[in-house]
N, C-alpha and C positions, 0 to 999 in steps of 0.2 A: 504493500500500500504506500511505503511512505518512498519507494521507489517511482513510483507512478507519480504521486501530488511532485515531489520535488523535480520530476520533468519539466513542469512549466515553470521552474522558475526562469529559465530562456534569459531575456536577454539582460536579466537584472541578475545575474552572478557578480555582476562587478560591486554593484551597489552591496549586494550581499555580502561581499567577502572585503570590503572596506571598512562597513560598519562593526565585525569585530573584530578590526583591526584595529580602531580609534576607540572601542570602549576597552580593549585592553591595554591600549597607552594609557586611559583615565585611570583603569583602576591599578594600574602600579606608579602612577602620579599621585593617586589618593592616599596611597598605601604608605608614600614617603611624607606626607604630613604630619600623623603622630609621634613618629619617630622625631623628624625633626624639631615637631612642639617640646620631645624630650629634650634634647639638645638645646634647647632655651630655656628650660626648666634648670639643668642640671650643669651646663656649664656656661649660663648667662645668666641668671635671676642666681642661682645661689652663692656665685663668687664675683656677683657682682661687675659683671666684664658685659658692659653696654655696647662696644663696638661685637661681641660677638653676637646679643641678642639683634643687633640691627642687622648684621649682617645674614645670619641666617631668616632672618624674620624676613628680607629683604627675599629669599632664596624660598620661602614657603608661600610668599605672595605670587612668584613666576610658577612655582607650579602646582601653585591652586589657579590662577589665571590657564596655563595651558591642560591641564586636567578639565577644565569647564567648555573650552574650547571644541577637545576631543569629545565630550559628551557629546556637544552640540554637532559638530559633524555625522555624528555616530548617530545620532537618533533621525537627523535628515535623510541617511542612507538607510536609513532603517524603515521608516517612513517611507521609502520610496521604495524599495523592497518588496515590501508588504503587499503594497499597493497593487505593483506591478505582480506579482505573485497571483493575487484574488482575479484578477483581470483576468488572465492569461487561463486562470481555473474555467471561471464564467464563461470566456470566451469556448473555450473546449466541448467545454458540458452543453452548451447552445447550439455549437455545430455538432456536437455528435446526435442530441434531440432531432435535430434537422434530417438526422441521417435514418431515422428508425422509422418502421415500418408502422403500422396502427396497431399492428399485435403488440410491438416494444412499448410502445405508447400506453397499451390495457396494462400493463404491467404494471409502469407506475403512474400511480394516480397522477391529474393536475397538480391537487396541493403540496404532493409529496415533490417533486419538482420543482413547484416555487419555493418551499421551504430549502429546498438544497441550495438554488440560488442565492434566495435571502441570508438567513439564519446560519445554513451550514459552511457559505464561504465566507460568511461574515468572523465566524469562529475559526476558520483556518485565517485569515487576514489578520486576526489579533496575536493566536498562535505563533505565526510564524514572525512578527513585529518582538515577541517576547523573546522565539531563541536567539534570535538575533542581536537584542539586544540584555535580557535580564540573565537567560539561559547562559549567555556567555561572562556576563558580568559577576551575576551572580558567584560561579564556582571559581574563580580568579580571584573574587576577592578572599572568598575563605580560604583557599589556598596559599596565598600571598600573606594574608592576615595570622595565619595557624604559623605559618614560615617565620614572620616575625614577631609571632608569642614564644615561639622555641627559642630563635635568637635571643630576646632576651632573658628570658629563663624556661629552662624546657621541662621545670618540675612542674611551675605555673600552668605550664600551657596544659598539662591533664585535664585540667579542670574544664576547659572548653572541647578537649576531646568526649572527656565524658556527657558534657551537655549537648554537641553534635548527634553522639551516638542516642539518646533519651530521644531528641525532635525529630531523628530519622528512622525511627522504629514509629513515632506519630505519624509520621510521613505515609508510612507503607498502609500502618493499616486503614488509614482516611483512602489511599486510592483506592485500594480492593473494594473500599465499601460503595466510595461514593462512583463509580464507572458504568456499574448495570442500572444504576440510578436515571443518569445523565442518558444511555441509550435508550433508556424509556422515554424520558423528555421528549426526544427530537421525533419520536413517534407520535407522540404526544403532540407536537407544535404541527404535522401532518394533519392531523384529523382535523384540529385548530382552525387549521388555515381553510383546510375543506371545508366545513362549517362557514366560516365566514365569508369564503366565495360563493357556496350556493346561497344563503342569505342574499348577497348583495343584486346575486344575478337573477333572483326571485324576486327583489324587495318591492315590486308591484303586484304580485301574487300573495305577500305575505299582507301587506295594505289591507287588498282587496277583501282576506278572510279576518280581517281585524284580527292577525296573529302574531302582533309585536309583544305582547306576555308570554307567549309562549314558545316563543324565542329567543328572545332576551332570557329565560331561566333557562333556555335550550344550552347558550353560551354561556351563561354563568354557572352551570353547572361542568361548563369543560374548564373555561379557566380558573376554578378551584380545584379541579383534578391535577389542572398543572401548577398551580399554585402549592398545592398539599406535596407533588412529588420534588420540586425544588426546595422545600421549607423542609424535607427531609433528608437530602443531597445537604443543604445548609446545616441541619443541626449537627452533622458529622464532621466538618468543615470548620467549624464554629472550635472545637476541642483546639485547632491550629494556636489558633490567639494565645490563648491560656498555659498550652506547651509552651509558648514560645517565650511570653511575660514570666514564667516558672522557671524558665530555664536564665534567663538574663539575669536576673532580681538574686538565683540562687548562686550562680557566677559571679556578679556584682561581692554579695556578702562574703565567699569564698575567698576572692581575688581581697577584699577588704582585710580579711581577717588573719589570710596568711601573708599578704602582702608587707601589713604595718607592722607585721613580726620582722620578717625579712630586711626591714628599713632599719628597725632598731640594730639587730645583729650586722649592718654592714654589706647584706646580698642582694639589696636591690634599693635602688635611686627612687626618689621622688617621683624625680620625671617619668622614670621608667614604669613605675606602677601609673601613672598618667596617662600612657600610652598604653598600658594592657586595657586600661577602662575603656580605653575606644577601642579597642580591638575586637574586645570583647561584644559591644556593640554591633562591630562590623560583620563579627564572624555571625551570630545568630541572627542578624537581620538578612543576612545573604541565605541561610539556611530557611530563612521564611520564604526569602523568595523564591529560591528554589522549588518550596512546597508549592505556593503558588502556582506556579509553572506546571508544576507535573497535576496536579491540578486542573488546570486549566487545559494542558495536554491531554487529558483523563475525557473531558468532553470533548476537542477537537479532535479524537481518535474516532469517536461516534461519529463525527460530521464526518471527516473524511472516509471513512467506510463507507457513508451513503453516496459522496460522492463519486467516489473508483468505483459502487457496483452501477453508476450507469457511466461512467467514462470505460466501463469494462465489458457494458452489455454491448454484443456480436449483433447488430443491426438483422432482423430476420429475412427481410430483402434486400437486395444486393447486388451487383451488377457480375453477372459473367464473366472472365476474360474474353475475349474480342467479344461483343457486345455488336448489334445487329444496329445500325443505325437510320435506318429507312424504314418507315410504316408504308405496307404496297398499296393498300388503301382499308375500307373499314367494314369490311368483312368480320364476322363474329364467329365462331365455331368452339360449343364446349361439349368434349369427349368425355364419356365416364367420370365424371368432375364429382368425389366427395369434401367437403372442406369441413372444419370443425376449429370454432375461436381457440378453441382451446390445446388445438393440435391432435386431440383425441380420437383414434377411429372410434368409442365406443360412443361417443357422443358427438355423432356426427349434426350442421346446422345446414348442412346442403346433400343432397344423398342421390347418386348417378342420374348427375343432371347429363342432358343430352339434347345441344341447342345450336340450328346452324341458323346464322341471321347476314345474309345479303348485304354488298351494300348500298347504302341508301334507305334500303328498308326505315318504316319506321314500327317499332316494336313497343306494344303495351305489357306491363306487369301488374296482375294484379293477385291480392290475396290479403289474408287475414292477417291481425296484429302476428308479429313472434314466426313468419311464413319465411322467413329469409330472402324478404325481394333483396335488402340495401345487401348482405353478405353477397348475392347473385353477381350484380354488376360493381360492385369493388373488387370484384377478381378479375375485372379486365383491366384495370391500370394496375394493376399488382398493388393496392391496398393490402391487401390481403395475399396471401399464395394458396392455390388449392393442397389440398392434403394429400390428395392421389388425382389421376385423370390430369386431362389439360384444356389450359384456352388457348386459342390459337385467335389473332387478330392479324389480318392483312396474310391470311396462309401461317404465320409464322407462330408456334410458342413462347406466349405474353415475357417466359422469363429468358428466355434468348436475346432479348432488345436492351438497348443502352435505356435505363428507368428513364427518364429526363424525355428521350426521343419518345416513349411511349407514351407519358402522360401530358407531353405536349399535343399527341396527338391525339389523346380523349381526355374530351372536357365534362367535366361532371361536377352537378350542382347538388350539393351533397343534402341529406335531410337537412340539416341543422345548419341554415343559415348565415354565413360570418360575415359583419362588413366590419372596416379598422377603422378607426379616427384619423380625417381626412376629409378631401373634397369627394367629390361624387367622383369627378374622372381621374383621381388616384385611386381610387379604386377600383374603376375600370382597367384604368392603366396596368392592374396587374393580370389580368388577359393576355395582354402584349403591349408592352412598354414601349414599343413604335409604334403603334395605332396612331393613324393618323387622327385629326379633326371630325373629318365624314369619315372616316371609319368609325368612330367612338358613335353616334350621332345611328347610325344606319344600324348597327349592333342593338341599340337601345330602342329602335323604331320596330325591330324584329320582337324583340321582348319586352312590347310594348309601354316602354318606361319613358319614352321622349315626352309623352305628355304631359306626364307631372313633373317631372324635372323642366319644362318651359316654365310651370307657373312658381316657382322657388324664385325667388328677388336675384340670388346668383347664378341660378341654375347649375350648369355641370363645375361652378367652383362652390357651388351649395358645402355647407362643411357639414358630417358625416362624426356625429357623437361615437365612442366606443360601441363596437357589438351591433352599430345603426339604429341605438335605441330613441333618436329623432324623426325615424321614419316608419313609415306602417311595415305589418307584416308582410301583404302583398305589394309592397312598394320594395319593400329588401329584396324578396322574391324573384322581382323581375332584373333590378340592378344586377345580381347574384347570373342571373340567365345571361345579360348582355354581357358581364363580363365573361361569361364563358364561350362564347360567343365569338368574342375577339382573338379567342385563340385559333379561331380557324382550323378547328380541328378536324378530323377523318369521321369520330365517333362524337355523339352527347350524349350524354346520359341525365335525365332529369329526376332525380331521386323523391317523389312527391314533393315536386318544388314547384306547384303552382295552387299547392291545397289552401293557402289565403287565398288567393287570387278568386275573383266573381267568376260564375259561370262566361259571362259576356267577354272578358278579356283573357278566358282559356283560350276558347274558342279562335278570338283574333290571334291568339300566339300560336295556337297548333295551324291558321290558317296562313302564318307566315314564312313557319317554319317549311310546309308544302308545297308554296308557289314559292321561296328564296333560297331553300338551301335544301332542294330535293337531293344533292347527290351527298348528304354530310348522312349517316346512319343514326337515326333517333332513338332511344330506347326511354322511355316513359313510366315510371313508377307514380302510380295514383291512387286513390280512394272511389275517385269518382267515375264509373265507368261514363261517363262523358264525355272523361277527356282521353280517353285510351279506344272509344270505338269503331273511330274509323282507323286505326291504326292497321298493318298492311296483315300484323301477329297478333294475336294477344296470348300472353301466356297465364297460367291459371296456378299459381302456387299457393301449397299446403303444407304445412309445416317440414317445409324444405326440400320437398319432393315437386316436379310437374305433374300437375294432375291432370290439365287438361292445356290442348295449344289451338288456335284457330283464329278467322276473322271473326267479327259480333256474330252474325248473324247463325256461323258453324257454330260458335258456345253458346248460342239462345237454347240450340238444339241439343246439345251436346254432353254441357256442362251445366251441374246440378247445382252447384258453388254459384258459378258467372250469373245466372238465373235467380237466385236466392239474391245474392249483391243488388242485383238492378231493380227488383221488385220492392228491396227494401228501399231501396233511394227514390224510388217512384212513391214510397208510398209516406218518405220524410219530406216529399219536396224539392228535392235538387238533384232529378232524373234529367231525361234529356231534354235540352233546352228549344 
């Protein structure tokens, strides 16, 4: 793991390996200060020799001036380090998301992902600011400071061996305890997050059912679970302090008490007991920080684990070597096709499907909630891979093609809707980012959006709230169609993406689709057999299986589903028009 995170530290090794360069000049600059306070205690203040107190005092002020120096360097490099580290992680973990497949995607959740982001590179960014700087400061000075307790008496300096050895026995048993603690946490801030994103992305649903109580205790009931397991992580943490005040205080009295013996007899200087006092200071303040650290280590180990297992996940589609780069045109063909989310043969969600579709054709799908139409046509841009069987698009096996060439050249308007924050024609623009003017314009005439986009004060520089939640349902809808549109693709695919949409302006879009772009291949997933029956196919799917395939008028006959569908829509009101 910690092979993998320290890959990116890329182009900042330099800053990295400068900054404990200059905080170990500080602490053995530091380290010469007590010493030298003794050397004005001992041969300037008590025989009375002022050119030597000026002169060394002269000599403690140049380096406590270049010691403060070194810090500051050090912690700039350190600071920028860091910095550059967390980036560099971000960056990775964003293109590798880019890279995964919808199955990588089902794996982990949205919030567990933005939590990684957030939270978990946030925690690596501090970490690695700490070894950088405390991690190396820290054990330098106890080193340095323990080296000259021995120098000056190395009976003394037990006394802070012993009290090392006490806080680093506190040390161990606080990590062991508080580490499955802290991996609970960051599960913990997952669900968190999950919670608070479906909230927000509800919070006209939750309005609507006057469900802000039951909400509100929804989340205040998580964030006291994660309140209760940090206040428990803390109260093991907490013992740190009290070691630490236990051990100074008992040091302090020790070094006091054998110290002023040691003065009387002869074996030890004023100054020099002066200078063990700070030592002593130094040594267990450095052993705090240490805890600190490993500590703080303790949860960024958690975070980095989440991190590497998706810097680690093997993307499940993936490009071939030599990869097919021409789609011959938008021809469909599915052979013995089982697929299954889960990879499963025993729980298969599509089951020898067996489907040749023309091109140009336009193709209906229809069938009941849970019937696997959207798994159906996500196997033709390789969303999905089938499990056994194959699709073959333009003659060729979907996973023979370069991905990019392929879903460039099928455009699909997925169930679930997404517009970004932006004008209207940045977000067309992502159809094809050289769309011209009338191309943008003739796209949206087709899926019949130019009308309402005229009456917008700005029209196609209209701005475009997060998710499109300024605009109606069947308004996103159509945008969503134009921009797919723009891609000019071989195949569409419309995944019930016109079910806002009025009967009147299905109609004009399947009427445009007909006489504008008879040779692009249509495949249509809907509710409404309205909008599926003059289609050229309709297929009749049942929980994952084809049950039945034909024109309307063959499934009037044929099909005891397709029959049952339209009589109930006939008998709700929004049969055919």
């Amino acid at each position: 793991m910690l092979k993998k995170l320290f890959s990116y530290v890329g182009e900042y090794k330099k800053a990295s390996i400068l900054s404990p360069l200059f905080i170990s000049v500080e602490v053995m600059l530091e380290i010469l200060i007590p010493f030298l306070m003794s050397s004005i205690i001992d041969d300037g203040l008590s025989k009375g020799n002022m050119k030597h107190i000026y002169f060394i005092g002269f000599i403690t002020f140049i380096v406590a001036i270049i010691s403060l120096f070194a810090g500051f360097v050090a912690g700039r490099y350190a600071a920028k380090a860091s910095a550059g580290f967390a980036k560099n992680i971000r960056q990775a973990v964003f293109y590798k998301i880019q890279e995964f497949s919808f199955g990588n995607i089902d794996k982990f959740s949205t919030a567990g992902l933005i939590t990684r982001f957030t939270t978990d590179i946030a925690n690596l960014q501090i970490s690695y600011q700490m070894i950088l700087r405390i991690f190396v400061r820290a054990p330098l000075m106890l080193i340095f400071a323990i080296m000259m307790t021995i120098y000056i008496n190395a009976g003394l300096s037990l006394i802070f061996l012993g009290a090392a050895a006490i806080l680093g026995i506190v040390m161990i048993v606080v990590i062991f305890k508080v580490y499955p603690i802290f991996s609970n946490v960051m599960r913990k801030y997952d669900k968190l997050n999950s919670k608070l994103r479906e909230n927000i992305n509800g919070i006209r649903v939750v309005k609507s059912y006057v469900r802000e109580s039951h909400e509100t205790n929804e989340f205040k009931k998580s964030t006291s679970e994660l309140k209760n397991m940090l206040l428990s992580a803390e109260k093991i943490t907490i013992f740190v302090s009290p070691a630490m005040l236990f051990c100074m205080y008992s040091c302090i009295i020790l070094l006091s008490w054998f110290g002023s013996k040691m003065i009387v007899i002869g074996n030890l200087t004023t100054g020099q007991l002066m200078s063990l006092f700070s030592y002593t200071s130094n040594i267990l303040i450095s052993i705090l920080m240490v805890a600190m650290i490993i500590v703080r280590l303790s949860i960024s180990k958690a975070s980095g684990k989440r991190i590497v297992e998706v810097l680690n996940e093997d993307p499940a589609i993936k490009n071939i070597e030599n990869p097919v780069f021409e789609v011959k045109d938008g021809s469909i063909l599915f052979k013995n096709v089982n697929f299954s989310y889960s990879n499963n043969s025993e729980v298969l969600n599509l089951e020898n499907i067996n489907l040749n579709i023309k091109q140009g054709e336009t193709v209906g799908i229809i069938g009941g909630t849970g019937s696997a139409k959207s798994a159906l046509v996500q196997l033709i841009p390789r969303l999905y891979d089938v499990l056994s069987g194959k699709v073959k698009v333009g003659g060729t096996d979907v996973r023979k093609y370069d991905i990019k060439t392929l879903r460039d050249n099928v455009a699909i308007v997925l169930q679930k809707n997404v517009l970004f924050s932006g004008t209207i024609k940045e977000n067309l623009l992502w159809g094809n980012k050289k769309a011209t003017e009338e191309e943008i314009v003739n796209a949206c005439r087709l899926a019949q959006a130019d009308e309402f986009i005229q009456k917008f004060p700005d029209k196609y520089n209209t701005h475009i709230e997060q998710n499109g939640s300024n605009v109606s349902g069947g308004q996103k809808q159509r945008l969503c169609i134009a921009r797919a549109l723009l891609k000019k693709p071989k195949i569409l695919i419309l995944d019930d993406s016109t079910s806002a949409v009025d009967t009147k302006t299905d109609k004009l879009i399947r009427e445009a689709f007909k006489n504008n772009i008879p040779h692009i291949t249509k495949i249509i997933i809907a509710q409404r057999i309205s909008s599926i029956k003059d289609a050229d196919k309709i297929i009749v799917l049942d929980d994952g299986k084809i049950v039945n395939m034909g024109t309307h008028e063959e499934l009037m006959i044929s099909s005891k589903i397709y029959k049952e569908v339209l009589d109930s829509q006939k008998e709700g009101g929004s049969g055919n028009e």
